[in-house]
BADRENSE-598268 format. One record per residue (C-alpha): x, y, z. Coordinates in steps of 0.001 Angstrom, whole numbers, padded with zeros to 6 digits, always signed. Layout:
% residues N
XYZ;...
END
This chain:
% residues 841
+000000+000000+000000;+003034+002215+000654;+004361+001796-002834;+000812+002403-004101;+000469+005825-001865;+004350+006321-003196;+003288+006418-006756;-000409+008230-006449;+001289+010825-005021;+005327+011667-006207;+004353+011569-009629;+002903+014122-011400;+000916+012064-014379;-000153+008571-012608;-001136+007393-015901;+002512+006873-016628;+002544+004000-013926;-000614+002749-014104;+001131-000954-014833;+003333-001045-011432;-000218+000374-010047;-001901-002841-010976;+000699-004911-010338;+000762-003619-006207;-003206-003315-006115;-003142-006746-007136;-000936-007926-004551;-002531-005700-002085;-003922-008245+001285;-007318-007706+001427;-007481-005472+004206;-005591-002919+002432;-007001-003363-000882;-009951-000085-000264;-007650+002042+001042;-005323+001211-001827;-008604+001679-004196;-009477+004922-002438;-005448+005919-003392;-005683+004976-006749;-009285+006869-007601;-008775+009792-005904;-005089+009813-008141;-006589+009718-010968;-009131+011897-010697;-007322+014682-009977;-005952+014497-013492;-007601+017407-016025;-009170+016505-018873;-006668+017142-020961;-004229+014778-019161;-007000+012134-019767;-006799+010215-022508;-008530+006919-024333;-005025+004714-023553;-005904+005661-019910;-009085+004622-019941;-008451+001610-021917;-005972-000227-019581;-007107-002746-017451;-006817-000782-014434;-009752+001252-015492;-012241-002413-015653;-010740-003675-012175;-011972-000040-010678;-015526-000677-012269;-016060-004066-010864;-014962-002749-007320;-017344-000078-007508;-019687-003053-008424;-019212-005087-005411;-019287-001999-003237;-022682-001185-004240;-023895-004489-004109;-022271-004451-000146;-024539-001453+000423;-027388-003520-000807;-026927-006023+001417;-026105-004293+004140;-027822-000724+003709;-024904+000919+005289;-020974+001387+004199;-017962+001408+007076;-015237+004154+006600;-013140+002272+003822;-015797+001517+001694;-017910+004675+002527;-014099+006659+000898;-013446+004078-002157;-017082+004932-003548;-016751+008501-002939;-013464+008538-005394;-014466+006020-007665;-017852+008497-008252;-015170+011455-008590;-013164+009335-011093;-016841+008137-013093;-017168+011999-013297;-013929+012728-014827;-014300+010615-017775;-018050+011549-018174;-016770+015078-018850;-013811+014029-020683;-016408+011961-022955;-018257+015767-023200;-015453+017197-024451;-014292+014821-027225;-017884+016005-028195;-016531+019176-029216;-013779+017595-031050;-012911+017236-034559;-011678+013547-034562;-011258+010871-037396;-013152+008560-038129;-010735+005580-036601;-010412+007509-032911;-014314+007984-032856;-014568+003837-033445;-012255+003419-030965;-013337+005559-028176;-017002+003858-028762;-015558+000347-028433;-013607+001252-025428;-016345+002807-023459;-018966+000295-024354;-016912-002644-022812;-016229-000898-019954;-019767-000458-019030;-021978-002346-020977;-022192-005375-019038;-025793-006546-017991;-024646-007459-013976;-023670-003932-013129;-026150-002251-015239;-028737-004366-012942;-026836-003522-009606;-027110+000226-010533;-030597-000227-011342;-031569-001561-008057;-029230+000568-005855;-031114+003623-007513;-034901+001717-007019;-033548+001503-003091;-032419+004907-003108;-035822+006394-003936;-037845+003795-002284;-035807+004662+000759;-036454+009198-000075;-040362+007952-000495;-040283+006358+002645;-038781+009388+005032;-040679+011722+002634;-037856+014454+002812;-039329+018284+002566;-035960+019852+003050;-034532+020329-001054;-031879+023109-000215;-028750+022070+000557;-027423+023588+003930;-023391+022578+003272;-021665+023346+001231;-021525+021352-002116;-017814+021428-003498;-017237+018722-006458;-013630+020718-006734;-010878+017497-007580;-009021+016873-004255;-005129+017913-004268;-002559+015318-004092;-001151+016669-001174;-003871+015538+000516;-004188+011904+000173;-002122+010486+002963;-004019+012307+005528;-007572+012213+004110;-007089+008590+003700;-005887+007235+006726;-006804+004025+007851;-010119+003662+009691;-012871+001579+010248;-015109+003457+011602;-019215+003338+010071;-019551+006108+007839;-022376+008749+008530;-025724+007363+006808;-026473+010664+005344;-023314+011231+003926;-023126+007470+002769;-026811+008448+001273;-025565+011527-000121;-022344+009559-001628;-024483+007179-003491;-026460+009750-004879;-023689+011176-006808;-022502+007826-007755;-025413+007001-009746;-026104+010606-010645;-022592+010103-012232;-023410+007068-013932;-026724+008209-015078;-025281+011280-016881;-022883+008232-018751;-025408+006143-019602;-026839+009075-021396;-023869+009419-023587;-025398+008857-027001;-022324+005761-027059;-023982+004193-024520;-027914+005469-024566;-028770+003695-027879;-027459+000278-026815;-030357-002330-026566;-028917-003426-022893;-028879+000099-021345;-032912+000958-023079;-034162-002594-021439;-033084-002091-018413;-032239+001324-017300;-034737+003354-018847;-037842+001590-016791;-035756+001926-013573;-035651+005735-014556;-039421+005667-015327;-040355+004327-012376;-038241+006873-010230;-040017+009857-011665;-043600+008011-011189;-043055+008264-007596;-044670+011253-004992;-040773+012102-004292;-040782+013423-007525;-043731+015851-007586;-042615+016841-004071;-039745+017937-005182;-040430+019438-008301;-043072+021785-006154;-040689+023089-003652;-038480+023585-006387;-040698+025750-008093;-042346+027253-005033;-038895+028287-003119;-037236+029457-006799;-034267+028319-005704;-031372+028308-008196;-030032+024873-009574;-026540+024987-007167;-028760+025434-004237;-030252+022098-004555;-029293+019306-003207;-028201+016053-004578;-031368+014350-004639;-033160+016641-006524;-030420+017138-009207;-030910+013246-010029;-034288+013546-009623;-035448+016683-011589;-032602+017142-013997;-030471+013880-014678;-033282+011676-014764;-035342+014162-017462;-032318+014583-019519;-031766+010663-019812;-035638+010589-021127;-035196+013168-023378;-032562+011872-024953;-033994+008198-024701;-035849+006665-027070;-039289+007492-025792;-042107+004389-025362;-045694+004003-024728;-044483+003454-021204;-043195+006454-020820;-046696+008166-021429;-047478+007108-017693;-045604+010364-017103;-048144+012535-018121;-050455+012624-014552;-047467+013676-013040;-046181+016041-015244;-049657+017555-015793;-049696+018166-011969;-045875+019787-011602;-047319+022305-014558;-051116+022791-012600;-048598+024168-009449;-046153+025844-011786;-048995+027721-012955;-050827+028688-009608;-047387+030374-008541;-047726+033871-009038;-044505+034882-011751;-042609+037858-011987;-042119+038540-016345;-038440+039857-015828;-037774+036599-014212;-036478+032999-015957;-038347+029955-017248;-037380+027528-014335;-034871+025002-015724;-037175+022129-014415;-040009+023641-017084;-037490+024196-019622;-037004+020110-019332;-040651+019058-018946;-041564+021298-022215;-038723+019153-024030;-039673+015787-022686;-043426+016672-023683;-042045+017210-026997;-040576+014150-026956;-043786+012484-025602;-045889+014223-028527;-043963+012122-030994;-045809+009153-029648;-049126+009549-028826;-050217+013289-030132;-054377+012557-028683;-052693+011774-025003;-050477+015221-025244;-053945+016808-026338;-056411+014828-023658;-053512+016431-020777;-054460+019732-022175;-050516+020751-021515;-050544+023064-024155;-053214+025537-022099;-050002+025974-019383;-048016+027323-022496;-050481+030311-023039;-049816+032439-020306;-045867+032673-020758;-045853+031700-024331;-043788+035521-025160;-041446+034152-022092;-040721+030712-023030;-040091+031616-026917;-037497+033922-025693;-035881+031371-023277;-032339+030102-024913;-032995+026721-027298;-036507+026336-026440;-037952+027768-029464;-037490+024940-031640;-038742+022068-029280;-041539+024429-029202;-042203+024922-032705;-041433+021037-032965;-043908+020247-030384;-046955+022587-032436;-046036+021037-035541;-046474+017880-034406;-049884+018375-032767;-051208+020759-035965;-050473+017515-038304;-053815+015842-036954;-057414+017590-037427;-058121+016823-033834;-055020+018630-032589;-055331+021580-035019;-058636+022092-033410;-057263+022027-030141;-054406+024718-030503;-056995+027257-031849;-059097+026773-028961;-056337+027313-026875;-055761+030953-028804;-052162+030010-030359;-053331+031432-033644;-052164+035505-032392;-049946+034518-029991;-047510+032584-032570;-048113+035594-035667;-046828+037893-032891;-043993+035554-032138;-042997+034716-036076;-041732+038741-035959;-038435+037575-033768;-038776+033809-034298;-039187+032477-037940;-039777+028916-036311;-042780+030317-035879;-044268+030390-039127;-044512+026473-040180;-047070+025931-037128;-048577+029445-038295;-049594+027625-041846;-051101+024645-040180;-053175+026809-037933;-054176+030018-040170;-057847+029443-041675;-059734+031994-043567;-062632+032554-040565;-059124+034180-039196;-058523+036734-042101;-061776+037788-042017;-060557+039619-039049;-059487+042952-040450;-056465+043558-038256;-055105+039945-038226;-055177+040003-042176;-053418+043282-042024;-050470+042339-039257;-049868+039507-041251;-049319+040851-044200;-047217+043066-042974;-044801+040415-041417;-045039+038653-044776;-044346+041168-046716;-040890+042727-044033;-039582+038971-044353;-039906+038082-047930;-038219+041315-048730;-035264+041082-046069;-034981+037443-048284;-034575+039653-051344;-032286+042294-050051;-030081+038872-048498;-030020+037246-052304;-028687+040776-053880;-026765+041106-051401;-025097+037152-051371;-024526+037486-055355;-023873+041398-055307;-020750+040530-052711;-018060+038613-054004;-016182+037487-050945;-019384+034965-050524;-017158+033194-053709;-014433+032641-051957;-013960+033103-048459;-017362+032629-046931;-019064+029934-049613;-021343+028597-047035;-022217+031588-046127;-023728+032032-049902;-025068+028494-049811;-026949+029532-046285;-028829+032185-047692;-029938+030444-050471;-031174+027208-048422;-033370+030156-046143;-034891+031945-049483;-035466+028625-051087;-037391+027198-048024;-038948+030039-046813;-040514+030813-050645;-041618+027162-050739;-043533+027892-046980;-044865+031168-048142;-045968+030024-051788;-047373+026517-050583;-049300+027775-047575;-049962+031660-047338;-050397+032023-051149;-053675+029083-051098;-055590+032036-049367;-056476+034391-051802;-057226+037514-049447;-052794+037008-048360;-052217+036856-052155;-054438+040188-052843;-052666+041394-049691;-049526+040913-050944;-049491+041956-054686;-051116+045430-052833;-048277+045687-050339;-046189+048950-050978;-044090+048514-047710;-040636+050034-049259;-041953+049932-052902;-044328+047672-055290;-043476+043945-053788;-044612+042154-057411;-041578+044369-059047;-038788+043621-055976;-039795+040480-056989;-039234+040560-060372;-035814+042605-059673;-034539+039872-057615;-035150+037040-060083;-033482+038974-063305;-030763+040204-060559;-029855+036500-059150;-030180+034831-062235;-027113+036734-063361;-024984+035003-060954;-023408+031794-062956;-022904+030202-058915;-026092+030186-057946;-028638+027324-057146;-030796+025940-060200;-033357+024998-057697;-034017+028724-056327;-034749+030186-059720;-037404+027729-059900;-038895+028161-056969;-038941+032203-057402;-040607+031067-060994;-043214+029861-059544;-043802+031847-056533;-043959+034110-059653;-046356+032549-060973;-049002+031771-058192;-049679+035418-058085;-050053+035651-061949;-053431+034073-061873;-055016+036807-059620;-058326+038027-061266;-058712+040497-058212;-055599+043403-059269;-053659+044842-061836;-050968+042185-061457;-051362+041260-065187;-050835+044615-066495;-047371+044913-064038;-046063+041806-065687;-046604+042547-069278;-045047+045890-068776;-042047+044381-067519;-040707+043708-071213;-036831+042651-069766;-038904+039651-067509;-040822+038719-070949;-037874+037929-072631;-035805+036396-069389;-038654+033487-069773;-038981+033010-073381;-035099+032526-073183;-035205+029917-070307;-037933+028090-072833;-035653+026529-075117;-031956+027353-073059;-032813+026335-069035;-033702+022768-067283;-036552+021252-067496;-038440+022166-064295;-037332+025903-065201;-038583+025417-069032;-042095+024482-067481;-042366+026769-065343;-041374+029688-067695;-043971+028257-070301;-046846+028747-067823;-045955+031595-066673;-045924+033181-070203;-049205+031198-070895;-050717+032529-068503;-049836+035955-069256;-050873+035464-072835;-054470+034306-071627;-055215+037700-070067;-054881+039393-073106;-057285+037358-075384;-060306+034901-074894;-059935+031789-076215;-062246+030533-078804;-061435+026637-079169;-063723+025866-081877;-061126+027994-083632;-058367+026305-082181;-058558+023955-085574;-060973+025401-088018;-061170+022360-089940;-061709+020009-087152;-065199+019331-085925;-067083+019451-082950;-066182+016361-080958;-068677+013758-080490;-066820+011571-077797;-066736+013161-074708;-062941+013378-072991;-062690+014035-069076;-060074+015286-068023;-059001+013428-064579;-056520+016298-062518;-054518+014900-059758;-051304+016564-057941;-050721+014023-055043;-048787+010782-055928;-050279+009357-053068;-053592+009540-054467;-052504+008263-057797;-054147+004543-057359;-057381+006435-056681;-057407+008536-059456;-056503+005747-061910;-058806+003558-060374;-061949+006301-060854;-060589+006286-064298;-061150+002946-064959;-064620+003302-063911;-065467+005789-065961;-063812+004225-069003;-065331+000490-068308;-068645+000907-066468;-069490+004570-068576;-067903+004065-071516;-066219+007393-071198;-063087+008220-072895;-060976+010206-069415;-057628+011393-069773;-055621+011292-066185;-053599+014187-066131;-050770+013763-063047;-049515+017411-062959;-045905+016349-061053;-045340+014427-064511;-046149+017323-066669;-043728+018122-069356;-045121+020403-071480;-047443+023320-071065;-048415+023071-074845;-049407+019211-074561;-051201+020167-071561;-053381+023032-073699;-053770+020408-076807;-055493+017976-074170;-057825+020713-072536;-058505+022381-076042;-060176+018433-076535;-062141+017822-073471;-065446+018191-072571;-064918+018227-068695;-062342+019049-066078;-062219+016810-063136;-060426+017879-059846;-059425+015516-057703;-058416+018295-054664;-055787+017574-052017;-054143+019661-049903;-050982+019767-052225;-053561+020672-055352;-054607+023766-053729;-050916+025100-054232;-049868+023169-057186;-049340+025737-060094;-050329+023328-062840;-053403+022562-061599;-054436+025856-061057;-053323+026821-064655;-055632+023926-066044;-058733+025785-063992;-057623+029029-065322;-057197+028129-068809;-060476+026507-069021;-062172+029668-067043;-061061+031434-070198;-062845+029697-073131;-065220+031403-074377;-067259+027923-074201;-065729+027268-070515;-065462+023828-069827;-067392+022698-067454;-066055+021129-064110;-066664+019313-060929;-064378+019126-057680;-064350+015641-055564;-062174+016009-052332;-059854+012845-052025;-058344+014437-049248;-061429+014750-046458;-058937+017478-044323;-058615+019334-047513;-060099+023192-046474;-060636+024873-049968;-062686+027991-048675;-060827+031309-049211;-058554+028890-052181;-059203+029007-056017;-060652+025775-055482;-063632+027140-054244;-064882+028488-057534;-065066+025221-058843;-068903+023350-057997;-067422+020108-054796;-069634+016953-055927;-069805+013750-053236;-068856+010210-053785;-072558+009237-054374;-073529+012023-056994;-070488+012270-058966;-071451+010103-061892;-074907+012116-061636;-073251+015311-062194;-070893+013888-064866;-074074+012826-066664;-075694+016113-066373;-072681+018269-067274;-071752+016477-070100;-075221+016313-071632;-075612+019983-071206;-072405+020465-072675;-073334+018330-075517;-076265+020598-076135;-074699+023490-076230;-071975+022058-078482;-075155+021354-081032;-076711+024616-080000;-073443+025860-081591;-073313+023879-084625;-076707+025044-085622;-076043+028576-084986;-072940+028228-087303;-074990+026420-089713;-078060+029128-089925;-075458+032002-089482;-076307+032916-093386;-080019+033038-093008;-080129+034847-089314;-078463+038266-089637;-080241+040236-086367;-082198+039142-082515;-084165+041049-081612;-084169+042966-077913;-086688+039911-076994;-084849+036887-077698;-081581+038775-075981;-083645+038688-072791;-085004+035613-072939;-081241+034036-073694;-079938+036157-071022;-082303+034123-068606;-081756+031072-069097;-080363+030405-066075;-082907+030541-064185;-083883+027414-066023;-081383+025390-063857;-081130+025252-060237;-079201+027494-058236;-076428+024720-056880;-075557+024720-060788;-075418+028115-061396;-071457+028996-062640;-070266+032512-061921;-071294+033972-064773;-074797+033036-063904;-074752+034581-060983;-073519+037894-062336;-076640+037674-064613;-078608+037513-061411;-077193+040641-059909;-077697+042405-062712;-081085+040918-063111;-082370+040671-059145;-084878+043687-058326;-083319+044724-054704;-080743+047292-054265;-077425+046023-052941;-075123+047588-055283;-072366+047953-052811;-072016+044180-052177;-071899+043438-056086;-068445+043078-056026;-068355+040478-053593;-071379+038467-054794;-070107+038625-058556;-067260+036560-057190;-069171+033467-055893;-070948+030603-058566;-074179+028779-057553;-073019+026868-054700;-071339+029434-052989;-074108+031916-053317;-076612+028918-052067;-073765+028611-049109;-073906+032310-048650;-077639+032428-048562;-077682+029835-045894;-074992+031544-043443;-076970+034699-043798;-080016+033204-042550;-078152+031276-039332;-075550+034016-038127;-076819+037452-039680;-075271+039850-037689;-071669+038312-037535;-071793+037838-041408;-072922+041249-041925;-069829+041956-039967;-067788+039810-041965;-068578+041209-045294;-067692+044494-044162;-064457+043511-043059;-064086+041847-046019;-065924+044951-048373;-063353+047395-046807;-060246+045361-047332;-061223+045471-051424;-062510+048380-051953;-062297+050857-049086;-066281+050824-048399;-068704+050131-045701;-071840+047894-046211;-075274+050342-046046;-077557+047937-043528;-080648+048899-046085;-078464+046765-048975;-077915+043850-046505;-081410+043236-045691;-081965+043850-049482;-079211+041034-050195;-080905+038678-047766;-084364+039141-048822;-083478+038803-052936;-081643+035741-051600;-084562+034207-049529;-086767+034868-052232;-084538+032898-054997;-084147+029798-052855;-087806+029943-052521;-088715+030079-056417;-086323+027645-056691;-087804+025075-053867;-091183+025635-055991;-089936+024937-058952;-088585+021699-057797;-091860+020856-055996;-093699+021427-059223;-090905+019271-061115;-091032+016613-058831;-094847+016697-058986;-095334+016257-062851;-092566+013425-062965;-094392+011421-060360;-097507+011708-062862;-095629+010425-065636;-094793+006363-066283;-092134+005259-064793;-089212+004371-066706;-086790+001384-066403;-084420+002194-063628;-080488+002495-063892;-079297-000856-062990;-077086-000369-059775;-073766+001224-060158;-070391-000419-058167;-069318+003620-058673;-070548+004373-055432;-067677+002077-053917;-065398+004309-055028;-062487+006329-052758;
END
């Protein structure tokens, strides 16, 4: 033992002897072996870090100290108390389990190869995973807490002093002289504590946390500690005495912090959910303590927000049925500002928004103005902003407004950080990631905007009106011909500024189309990428010049080939922009084509190739089919197929069926388009294509008898200019209803505008609203009536709306009465034998 004490304590690096070391520990009589064990730890830990290395660790000196620490915590089991020599050799072998814990931490921060990463994992794992002492420290920390539970401490503030400071090698000989004497049982208590608190914080070493061994075993043992009273006890006097985190004593540092940190980095399991009670309580108390603002998120919150995080991963409806989110409110402002919480809580309302049933819940809660006024400092912000944001929200005037405005300040700071990345040519050289940065935040952040906020008209209106620092459709256009010129820059961000581009070219609602065409330098910039850019760019460039050419001429397509004829087989078109709904579109197709004897045409728009193939096929058909999704609402191609056929000047006709069920289209483009059910589809096909036939011969004879008629008179106008109120309201396109504001007898001339926009089964939708809630939608429309044109709705012209309404719906319920009377009079005829179309989706 005196050569042991010799070497510990003459030399000045102990790993140089760590051989001879062995060789005397191993020759050590057994009553001097803890001492000598005490020696030997307490040596070694006084080495820094940086004297520490992997060759250390690695010799077998390092494996004989781990089984010793084995057996002494298996003596404590058995005997629930330590003498003097054992109580010393697990206080230094915890000191020397801390040292390499941090010295793990720091190779962390370290660039190392490849070869000393694979050895430093190999090392460690054989030193502690083995099954026998990952079992021992499992039930030594069950007996620690089951003994805590039992004496039901109160006290959580340390009264001495708590110094972890490495002890000097001068003071070895006399702090370890020889004694048997039984060891305090709260400082033996208090020793153990920081043992496995040690060992804890090394198990959750990501070497060590994803083995199978340490998961099976130590994870439930963890589980079960914090499903215990000791833990909510704590945790409350924690957060009741706001006590800082190096007044605490040991127990509650395993308790509340090492024991959270090992689940959040754990793998998380349905077992884990048992949590929640507990939790849920710690955040009922946290919330009935009154809270200065100035102050700090308490650390213990800070964890419980990331482990319920964590949790929300696995079961989303148990996060939601704890209602955790309604502690968030309150301190929402507080906890977004607290340092690297803002993305476990933008992670956690992501994850919740991606059901319907959690979506819900987070509006009830109010995150919806809370999170827009967050997204000003915090862009994490915004993706749980474009799950939650509905159009009932933007009819609120000075929601709409505020969030335009931070639309508007953060796409152009995007544009004034691309001039300035390809104006500044040290991004080239000296900072190229740098470059490549600002490029990945302008390419995802116009993907967010364009596939989210753009599918609400009103933002797009908004928008394309904005004249924060200047006209925001020509910054745009600026920054596309700008970046472009820079030979380094990322294919993939042209295209997406293309198409961002060209979302707002197909607003009906502004002068956007005018803005473009003037800009004669963007013209050319596309015709050139038609024939000289990718593919993705070609496409996109050819619809947005298609579309551009549409708004300055009305398409005639039975000029389209003046020597074809009219077509006597009737082509759907089938549009679908979700692969994952591919097998049900191509299955309705082969419905249609088999059972119907249709000729359908499925047009997948993420496979388009050509905008001119795309306008041959449309030119042919007879009816445009929507399948609508969520990604359809924002898919370009899609929308270009509804706005080329809203431009014929014999529109095609054309039905919406929602394959998606969570698919919103209200305030989208989609809503212009009549939504048909599973069961009535191949009704409606039936009657659209049959009145399109008709009008197709309608036109054939008026071609033919062109020579003989030369003039209508003012009569026959009329009468043709009412002829839809031959066909039920539900039916009515837009155009139709314009007719009927022109036509109706009451005075709302103010809310003409707003009418004029809707077809049949919007206005029937609008007619029904009025007649349920009609003071909050006369509110509504004059939120809305101000935001377009600056004017307020006259209360006379709202009752006059509602009553011209009330009285159409009830001509039109007549109508069908009388219909429905005079068929039932007639024979009946053979019924359609029973369709297998109603099985469909």
């Amino acid at each position: 033992m005196n050569e042991i004490r010799q070497l510990c304590t003459t030399s000045s690096s102990p790993g140089k002897h760590l051989d001879e070391i062995l060789a005397l520990f191993q020759a050590c009589p057994p009553q001097h072996r803890l001492p000598s064990l005490s020696l030997i730890g307490q040596s070694i830990s006084c080495m820094s870090i940086e004297q520490l290395d992997i060759n250390i660790i690695n010799h077998p000196l390092f494996l004989v100290i781990r089984h010793s620490s084995e057996r002494l915590l298996q003596s404590w089991l058995n005997n629930t108390t330590l003498n003097g020599h054992e109580y010393r050799a697990i206080f230094y072998i915890y000191q020397l389990f801390k040292l390499v814990s941090e010295w793990l931490i720091e190779q962390d921060h370290m660039a190392l190869d490849n070869k000393n990463k694979e050895l430093i994992k190999r090392i460690i794992k054989n030193l502690f995973l083995e099954e026998n002492f990952i079992n021992t420290l499992c039930r030594v920390i069950n007996q620690l807490i089951n003994n805590e539970n039992d004496e039901q401490h109160s006290l959580i503030a340390s009264h001495s002093s708590d110094n972890d400071n490495h002890v000097s090698p001068d003071d070895i000989q006399f702090q370890t002289h020889i004694s048997d004497i039984q060891a305090e049982q709260a400082d033996i208590v208090d020793v153990l504590f920081r043992c496995v608190n040690t060992l804890l914080t090394l198990y959750s070493h990501p070497i060590l946390l994803n083995s199978s061994l340490v998961d099976q075993n130590l994870t439930s043992c963890i589980i079960n500690c914090l499903n215990t009273p000791l833990f909510i006890q704590l945790s409350t006097e924690f957060l009741r005495q706001n006590i800082t985190y190096d007044q605490i004593n040991i127990r509650s540092v395993f308790l509340l912090f090492t024991c959270l940190d090992y689940c959040i980095s754990s793998a998380v399991t349905q077992s884990t959910l048992q949590l929640l009670p507990s939790i849920n309580q710690i955040f009922h108390i946290w919330s009935g303590i009154s809270h200065n603002f100035d102050d700090d998120i308490s650390p213990l919150i800070i964890r419980l927000i990331r482990f319920i995080n964590q949790l929300a991963f696995i079961d989303k409806d148990a996060i939601i049925r704890a209602n955790l989110c309604s502690y968030l409110i309150p301190y929402f402002d507080i906890l977004c500002q607290t340092s690297n919480l803002i993305d476990d809580i933008s992670s956690l309302l992501v994850t919740l928004c991606s059901t319907t049933v959690g979506k819900k819940h987070l509006r009830h809660l109010g995150f919806v103005p809370h999170i827009l006024y967050g997204t000003k400092r915090y862009a994490q912000l915004w993706r749980p902003l474009t799950f939650l944001i509905t159009q009932q929200d933007l009819y609120e005037t000075s929601l709409l407004k505020r969030l335009i405005h931070l639309l508007t300040q953060r796409t152009i700071n995007i544009f004034q950080s691309l001039t300035t990345a390809s104006n500044d040519t040290s991004f080239d050289s000296a900072l190229p990631s740098l470059k490549n940065h600002v490029t990945e935040i302008a390419i995802d952040w116009f993907i967010l905007l364009r596939t989210n906020f753009l599918t609400f008209l009103l933002i797009t209106d908004g928008l394309i009106n904005s004249t924060k620092k200047g006209n925001f459709i020509n910054m745009l256009i600026d920054t596309i011909l700008f970046v472009q010129q820079d030979d380094d820059i990322h294919p993939k961000l042209i295209d997406v500024m293309i198409e961002f581009l060209w979302t707002f070219s197909f607003n009906t609602s502004t002068n956007i189309h005018d803005s473009l065409q003037k800009r004669i330098d963007l013209c050319q910039w596309l015709k050139m990428n038609t024939s000289e850019s990718i593919p993705s760019i070609r496409l996109t460039s050819q619809g947005l010049l298609s579309t551009l050419d549409l708004n300055t001429k009305t398409l005639n397509r039975s000029t389209v080939n003046r020597h074809s004829s009219i077509p006597t087989n009737n082509l759907i078109c089938l549009i679908n922009a979700d692969e994952s709904y591919r097998d049900l579109c191509m299955t309705l197709r082969d419905r249609l084509q088999i059972e119907q004897q249709y000729s359908v045409e499925l047009i997948l728009t993420s496979t388009c190739q050509s905008i001119d193939s795309l306008i041959h096929l449309i030119n042919r058909s007879s009816l445009g089919l929507f399948c609508a999704s969520i990604q359809m609402k924002s898919d370009n191609l899609s929308h270009f197929i509804h706005y080329y056929m809203s431009h014929q000047s014999q529109k095609i006709p054309m039905l919406t069926i929602l394959t998606e069920q969570d698919c919103e289209i209200n305030g989208n483009w989609l809503e212009n388009i009549p939504v048909v059910d599973k069961q009535s589809i191949l009704k409606q096909i039936r009657r659209y294509l049959n009145q399109n036939d008709d009008n197709q011969l309608l036109q054939q004879q008026q071609t033919n008898n062109s020579h003989i008629q030369h003039s209508i008179n003012s009569d026959e106008i009329h009468n043709q200019s009412k002829n839809y109120m031959q066909r039920p309201v539900s039916y009515w396109s837009a155009d139709d209803v314009t007719q009927w504001c022109e036509a109706a007898q009451g005075n709302f001339e103010t809310l003409r505008p707003l009418v004029k926009r809707l077809n049949g089964p919007a206005l029937v939708h609008l007619a029904e609203i009025l007649s349920i809630e009609p003071a909050s939608m006369y509110h509504s429309l004059n939120s809305e009536l101000i935001q377009r044109t600056g004017s307020n709705v006259p209360l006379t012209e709202y009752v006059s709306l509602r009553s011209e309404l009330q009285r159409l719906l009830i001509q039109k319920q007549n109508e069908c009465l009388t219909t429905n009377a005079s068929m039932n009079n007639k024979p009946k005829k053979k019924k359609w034998r029973h369709s297998r179309f109603c099985t469909l989706i």
